[in-house]
TORFI-140992 format. One record per residue (C-alpha): residue in one letter; residue number from 1; x, z, y. Coordinates in pm, 1 decimal. Each point is the difference from the previous one (the first is absolute). Layout:
BEGIN
@aa:A; i:NUM; u:X; w:Z; v:Y
...
// end
This chain:
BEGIN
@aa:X; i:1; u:-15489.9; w:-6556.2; v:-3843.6
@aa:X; i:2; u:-207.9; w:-341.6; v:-29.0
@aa:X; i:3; u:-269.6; w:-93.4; v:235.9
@aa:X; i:4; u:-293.3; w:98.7; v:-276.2
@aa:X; i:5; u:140.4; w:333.3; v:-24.1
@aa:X; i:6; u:28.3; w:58.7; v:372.1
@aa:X; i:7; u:-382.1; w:-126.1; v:59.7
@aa:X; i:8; u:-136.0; w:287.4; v:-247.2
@aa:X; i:9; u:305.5; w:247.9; v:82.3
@aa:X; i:10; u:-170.3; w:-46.0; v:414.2
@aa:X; i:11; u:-365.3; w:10.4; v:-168.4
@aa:X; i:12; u:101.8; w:311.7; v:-234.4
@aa:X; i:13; u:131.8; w:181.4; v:354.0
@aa:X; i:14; u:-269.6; w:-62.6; v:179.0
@aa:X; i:15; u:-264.3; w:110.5; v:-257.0
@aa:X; i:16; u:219.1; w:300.1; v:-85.7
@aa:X; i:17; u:-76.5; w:134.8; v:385.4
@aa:X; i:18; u:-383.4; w:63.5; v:-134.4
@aa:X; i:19; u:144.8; w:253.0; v:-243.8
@aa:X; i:20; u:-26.7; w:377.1; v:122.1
@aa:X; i:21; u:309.9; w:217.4; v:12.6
@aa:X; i:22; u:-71.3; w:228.0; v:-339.0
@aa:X; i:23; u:-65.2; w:-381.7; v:-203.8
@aa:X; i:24; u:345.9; w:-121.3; v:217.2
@aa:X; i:25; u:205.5; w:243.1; v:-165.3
@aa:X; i:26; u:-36.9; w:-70.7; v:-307.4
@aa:X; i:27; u:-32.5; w:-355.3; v:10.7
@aa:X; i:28; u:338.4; w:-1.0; v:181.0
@aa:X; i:29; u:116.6; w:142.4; v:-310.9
@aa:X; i:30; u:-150.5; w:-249.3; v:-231.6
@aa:X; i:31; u:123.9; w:-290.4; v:187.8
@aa:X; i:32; u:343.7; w:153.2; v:-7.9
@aa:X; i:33; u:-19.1; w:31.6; v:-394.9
@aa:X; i:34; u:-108.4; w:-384.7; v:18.3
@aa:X; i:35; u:339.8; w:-77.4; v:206.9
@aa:X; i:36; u:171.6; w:69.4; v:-311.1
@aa:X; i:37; u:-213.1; w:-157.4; v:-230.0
@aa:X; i:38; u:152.5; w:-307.3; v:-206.4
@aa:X; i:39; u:-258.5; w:-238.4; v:124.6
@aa:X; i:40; u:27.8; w:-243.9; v:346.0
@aa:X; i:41; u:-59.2; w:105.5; v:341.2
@aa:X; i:42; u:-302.5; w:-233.5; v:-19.2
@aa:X; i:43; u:-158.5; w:197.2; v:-308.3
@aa:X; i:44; u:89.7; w:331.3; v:164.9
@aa:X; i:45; u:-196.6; w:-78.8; v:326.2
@aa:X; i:46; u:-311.2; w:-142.8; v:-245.1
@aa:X; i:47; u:-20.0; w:327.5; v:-136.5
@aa:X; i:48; u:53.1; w:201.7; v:304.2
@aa:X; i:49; u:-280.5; w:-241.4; v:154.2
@aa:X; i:50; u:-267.8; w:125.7; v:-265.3
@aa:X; i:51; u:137.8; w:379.2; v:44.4
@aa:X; i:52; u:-120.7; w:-38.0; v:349.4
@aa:X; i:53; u:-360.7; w:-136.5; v:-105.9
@aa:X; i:54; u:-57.7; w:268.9; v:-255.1
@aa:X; i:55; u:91.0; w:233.3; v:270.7
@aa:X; i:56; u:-153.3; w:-120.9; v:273.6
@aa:X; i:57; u:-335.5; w:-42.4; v:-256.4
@aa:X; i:58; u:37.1; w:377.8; v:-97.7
@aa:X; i:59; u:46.5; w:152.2; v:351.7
@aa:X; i:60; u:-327.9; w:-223.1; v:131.9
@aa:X; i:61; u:-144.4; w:255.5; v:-320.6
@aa:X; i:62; u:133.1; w:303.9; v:145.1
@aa:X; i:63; u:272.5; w:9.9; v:-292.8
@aa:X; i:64; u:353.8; w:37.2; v:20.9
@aa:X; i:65; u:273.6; w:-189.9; v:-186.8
@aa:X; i:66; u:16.8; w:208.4; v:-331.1
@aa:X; i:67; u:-365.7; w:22.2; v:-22.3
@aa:X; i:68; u:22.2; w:-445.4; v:-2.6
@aa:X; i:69; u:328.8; w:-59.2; v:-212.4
@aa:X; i:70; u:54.5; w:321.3; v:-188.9
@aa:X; i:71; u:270.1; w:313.6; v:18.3
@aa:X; i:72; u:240.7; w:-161.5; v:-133.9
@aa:X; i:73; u:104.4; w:-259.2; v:178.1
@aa:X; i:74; u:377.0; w:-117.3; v:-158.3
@aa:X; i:75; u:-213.7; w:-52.7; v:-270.7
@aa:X; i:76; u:-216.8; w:-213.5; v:124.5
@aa:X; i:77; u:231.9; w:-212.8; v:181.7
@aa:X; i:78; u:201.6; w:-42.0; v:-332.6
@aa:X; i:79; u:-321.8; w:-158.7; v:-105.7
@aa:X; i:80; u:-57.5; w:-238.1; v:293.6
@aa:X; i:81; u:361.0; w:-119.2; v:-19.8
@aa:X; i:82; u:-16.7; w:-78.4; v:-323.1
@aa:X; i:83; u:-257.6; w:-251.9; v:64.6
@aa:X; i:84; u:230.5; w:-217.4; v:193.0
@aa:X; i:85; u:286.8; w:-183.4; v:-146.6
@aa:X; i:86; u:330.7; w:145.3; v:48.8
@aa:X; i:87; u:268.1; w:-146.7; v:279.0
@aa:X; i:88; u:191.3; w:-308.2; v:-124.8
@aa:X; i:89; u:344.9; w:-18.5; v:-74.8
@aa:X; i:90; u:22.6; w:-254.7; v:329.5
@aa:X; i:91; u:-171.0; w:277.5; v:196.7
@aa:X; i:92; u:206.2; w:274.3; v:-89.2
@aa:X; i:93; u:295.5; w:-206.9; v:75.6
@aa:X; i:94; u:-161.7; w:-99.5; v:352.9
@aa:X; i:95; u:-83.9; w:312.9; v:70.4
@aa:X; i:96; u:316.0; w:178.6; v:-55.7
@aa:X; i:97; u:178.7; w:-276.2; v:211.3
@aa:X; i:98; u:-246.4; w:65.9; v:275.4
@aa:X; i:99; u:80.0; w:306.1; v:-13.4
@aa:X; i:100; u:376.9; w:-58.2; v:-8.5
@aa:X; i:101; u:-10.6; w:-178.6; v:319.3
@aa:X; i:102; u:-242.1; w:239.0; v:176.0
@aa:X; i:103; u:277.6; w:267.8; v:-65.7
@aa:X; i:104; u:260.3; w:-186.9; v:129.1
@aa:X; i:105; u:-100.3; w:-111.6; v:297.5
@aa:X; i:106; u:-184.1; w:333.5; v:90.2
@aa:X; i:107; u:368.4; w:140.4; v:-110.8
@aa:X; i:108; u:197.2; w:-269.2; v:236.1
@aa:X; i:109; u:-194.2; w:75.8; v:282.0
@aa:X; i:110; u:48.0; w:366.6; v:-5.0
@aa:X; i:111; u:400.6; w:-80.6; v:-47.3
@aa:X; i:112; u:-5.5; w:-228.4; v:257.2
@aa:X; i:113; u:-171.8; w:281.9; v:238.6
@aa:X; i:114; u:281.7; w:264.6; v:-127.7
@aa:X; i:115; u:244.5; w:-266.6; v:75.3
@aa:X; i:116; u:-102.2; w:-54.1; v:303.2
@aa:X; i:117; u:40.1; w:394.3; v:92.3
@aa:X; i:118; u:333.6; w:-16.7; v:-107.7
@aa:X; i:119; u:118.8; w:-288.0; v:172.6
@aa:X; i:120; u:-180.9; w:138.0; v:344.1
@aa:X; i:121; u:113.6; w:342.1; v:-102.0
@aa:X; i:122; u:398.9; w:-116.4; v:-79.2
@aa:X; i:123; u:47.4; w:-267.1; v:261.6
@aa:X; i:124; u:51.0; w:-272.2; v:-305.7
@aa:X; i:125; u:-129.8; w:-348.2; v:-69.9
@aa:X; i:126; u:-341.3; w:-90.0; v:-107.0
@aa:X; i:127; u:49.6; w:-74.1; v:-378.5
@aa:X; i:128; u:-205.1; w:55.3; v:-342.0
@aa:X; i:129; u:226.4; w:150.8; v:-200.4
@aa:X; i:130; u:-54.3; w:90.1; v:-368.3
@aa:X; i:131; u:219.9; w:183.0; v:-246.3
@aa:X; i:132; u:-74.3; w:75.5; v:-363.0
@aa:X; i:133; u:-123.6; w:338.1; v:101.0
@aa:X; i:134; u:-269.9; w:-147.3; v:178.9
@aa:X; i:135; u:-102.2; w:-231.4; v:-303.2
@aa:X; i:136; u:-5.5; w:298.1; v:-197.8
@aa:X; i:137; u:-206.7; w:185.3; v:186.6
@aa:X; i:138; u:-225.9; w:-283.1; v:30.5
@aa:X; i:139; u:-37.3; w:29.5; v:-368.2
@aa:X; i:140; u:-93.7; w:365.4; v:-19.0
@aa:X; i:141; u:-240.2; w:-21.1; v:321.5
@aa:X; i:142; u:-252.0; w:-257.5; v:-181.8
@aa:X; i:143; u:101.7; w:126.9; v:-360.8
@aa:X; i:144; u:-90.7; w:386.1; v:105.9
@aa:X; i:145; u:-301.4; w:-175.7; v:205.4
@aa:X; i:146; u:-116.1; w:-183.8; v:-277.7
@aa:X; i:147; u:-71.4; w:298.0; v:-239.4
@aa:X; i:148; u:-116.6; w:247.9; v:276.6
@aa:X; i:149; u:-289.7; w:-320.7; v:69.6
@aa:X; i:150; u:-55.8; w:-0.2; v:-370.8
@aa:X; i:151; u:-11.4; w:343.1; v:-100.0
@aa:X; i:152; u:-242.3; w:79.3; v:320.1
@aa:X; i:153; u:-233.6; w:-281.4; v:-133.0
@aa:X; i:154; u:36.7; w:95.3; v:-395.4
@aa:X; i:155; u:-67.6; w:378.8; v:116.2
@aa:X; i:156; u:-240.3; w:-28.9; v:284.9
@aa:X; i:157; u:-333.2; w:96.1; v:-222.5
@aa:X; i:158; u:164.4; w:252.9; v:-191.5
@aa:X; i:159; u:-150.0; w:336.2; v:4.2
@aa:X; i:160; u:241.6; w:268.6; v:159.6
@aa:X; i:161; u:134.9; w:271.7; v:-221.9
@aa:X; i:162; u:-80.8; w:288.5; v:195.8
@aa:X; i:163; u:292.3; w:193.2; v:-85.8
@aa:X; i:164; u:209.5; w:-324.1; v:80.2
@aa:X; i:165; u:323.6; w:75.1; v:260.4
@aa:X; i:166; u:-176.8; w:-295.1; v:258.0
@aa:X; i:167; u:-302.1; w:202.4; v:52.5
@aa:X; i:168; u:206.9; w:259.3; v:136.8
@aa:X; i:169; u:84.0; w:-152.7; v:366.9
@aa:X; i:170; u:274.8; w:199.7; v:44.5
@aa:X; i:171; u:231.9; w:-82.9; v:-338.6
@aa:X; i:172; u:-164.5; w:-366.7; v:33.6
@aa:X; i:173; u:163.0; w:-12.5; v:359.2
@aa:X; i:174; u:355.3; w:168.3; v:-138.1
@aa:X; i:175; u:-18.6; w:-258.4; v:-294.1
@aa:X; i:176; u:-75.3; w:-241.3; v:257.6
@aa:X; i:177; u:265.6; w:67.9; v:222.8
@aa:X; i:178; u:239.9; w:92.1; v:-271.7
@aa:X; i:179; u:1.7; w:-387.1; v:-105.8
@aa:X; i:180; u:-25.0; w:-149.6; v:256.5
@aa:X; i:181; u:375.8; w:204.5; v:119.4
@aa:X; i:182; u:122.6; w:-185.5; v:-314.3
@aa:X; i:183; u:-91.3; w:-342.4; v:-9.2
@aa:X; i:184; u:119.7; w:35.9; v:373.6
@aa:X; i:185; u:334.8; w:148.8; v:-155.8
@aa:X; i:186; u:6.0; w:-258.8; v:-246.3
@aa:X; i:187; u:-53.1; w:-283.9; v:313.6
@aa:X; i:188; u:258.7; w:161.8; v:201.0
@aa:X; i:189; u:242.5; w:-1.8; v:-296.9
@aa:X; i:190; u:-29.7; w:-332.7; v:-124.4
@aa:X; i:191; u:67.3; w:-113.6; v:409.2
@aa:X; i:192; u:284.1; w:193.5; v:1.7
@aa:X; i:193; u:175.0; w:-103.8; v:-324.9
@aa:X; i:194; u:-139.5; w:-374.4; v:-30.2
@aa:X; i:195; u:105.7; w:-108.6; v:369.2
@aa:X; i:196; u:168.9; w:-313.7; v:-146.9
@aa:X; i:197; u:-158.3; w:-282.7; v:242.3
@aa:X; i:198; u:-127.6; w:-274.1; v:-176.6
@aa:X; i:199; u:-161.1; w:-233.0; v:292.6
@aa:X; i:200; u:49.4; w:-8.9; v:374.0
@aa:X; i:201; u:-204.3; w:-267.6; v:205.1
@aa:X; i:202; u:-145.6; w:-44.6; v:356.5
@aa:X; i:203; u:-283.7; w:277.2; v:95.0
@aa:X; i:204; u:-221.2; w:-325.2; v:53.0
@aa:X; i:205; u:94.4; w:-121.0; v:-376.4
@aa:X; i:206; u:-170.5; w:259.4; v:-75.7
@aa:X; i:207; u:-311.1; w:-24.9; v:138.4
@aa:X; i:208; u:-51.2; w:-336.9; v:-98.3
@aa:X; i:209; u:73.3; w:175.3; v:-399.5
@aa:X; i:210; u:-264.8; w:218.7; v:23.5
@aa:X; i:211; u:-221.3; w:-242.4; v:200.2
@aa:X; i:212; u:58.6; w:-228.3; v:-353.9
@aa:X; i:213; u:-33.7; w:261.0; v:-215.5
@aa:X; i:214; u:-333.6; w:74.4; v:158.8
@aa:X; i:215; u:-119.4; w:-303.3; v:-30.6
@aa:X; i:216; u:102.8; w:-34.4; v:-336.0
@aa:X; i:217; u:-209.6; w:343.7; v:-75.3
@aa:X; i:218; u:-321.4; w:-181.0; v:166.1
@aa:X; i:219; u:36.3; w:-295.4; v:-197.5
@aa:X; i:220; u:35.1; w:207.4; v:-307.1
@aa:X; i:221; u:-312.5; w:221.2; v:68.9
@aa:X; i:222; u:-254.6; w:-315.2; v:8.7
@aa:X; i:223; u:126.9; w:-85.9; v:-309.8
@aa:X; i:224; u:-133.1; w:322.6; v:-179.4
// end
């Protein structure tokens, strides 16, 4: 994230506080829909900026926030976001190797941690140690991450079905549960059967990876 897009991000959080709890709701909601949007982080906050005036305006008139911008609100972002030019090829390409890094060294930090256990745990020498299991399920984590992020932010205005299995808390927390066992399964699996080892270094090697890699991830980020 660039320095023009942090200065009205800060602004946008600070105005947002003036909002009352019913308007916070669902404007949470609408700026979730605008994560997913296919226009820059920069637009998104511009248009999340005059959400916040038009609500602000409309509670200092006693209305709430369908009363200023309508009932239907996917709608009306739809419209807004078509206003802006869509994300360039250089920002998509940015932005998904932002978020590349971000996952890895989020990832490496956690392994080193479980590593760490181990080696306490077992008596055995500091090392990072990664085998293709590992880079595998590197590759699921952000891929499964990616489209849960998405399909919260494509989804987030949509009206409930009221028959729908989530409404039900009980077979949404069985669903829940019921996938999450699998993809654990699935983890578990792939450790067990992909425990090749591709790279052994130092512990401290390491650190100084992921202390790269996160730099590389803020250098990144000001460019979008």
């Amino acid at each position: 994230m660039n320095k023009k897009t942090r200065n009205i991000l800060k602004a946008n959080n600070k105005r947002e506080e003036m909002i009352n709890k019913e308007n916070d709701v669902i404007l949470t909601d609408i700026i979730c829909y605008l994560r997913g949007a296919n226009i820059s982080e920069y637009n998104q906050e511009l248009v999340r900026a005059d959400l916040i005036e038009m609500i602000i305006d409309g509670q200092e008139r006693g209305e709430n926030i369908e009363q200023v911008i309508g009932e239907n609100y996917k709608e009306i972002c739809d419209d807004i976001i078509n206003e802006f030019p869509k994300k360039t090829l250089k920002e998509k390409i940015l932005e998904s190797i932002s978020i590349s890094f971000s996952c890895i060294w989020i990832l490496g930090i956690i392994w080193l941690v479980m590593q760490s256990i181990t080696a306490i745990v077992k008596h055995q020498d500091f090392n990072f140690i990664l085998s293709v299991g590992d880079i595998v399920n590197a590759m699921l984590i952000i891929a499964i991450a990616n489209i849960f992020v998405t399909y919260i932010c494509k989804t987030s205005l949509n009206k409930s079905d009221k028959k729908s299995i989530m409404d039900n808390k009980i077979l949404g927390f069985i669903v829940a549960w019921i996938v999450l066992m699998a993809v654990m399964l699935i983890f578990i699996a792939i450790t067990y059967f992909f425990n090749q080892t591709v790279l052994i270094v130092p512990f401290y090697a390491g650190i100084i990876f992921i202390i790269i890699v996160f730099g590389l991830d803020k250098v990144t980020g000001n460019q979008v």
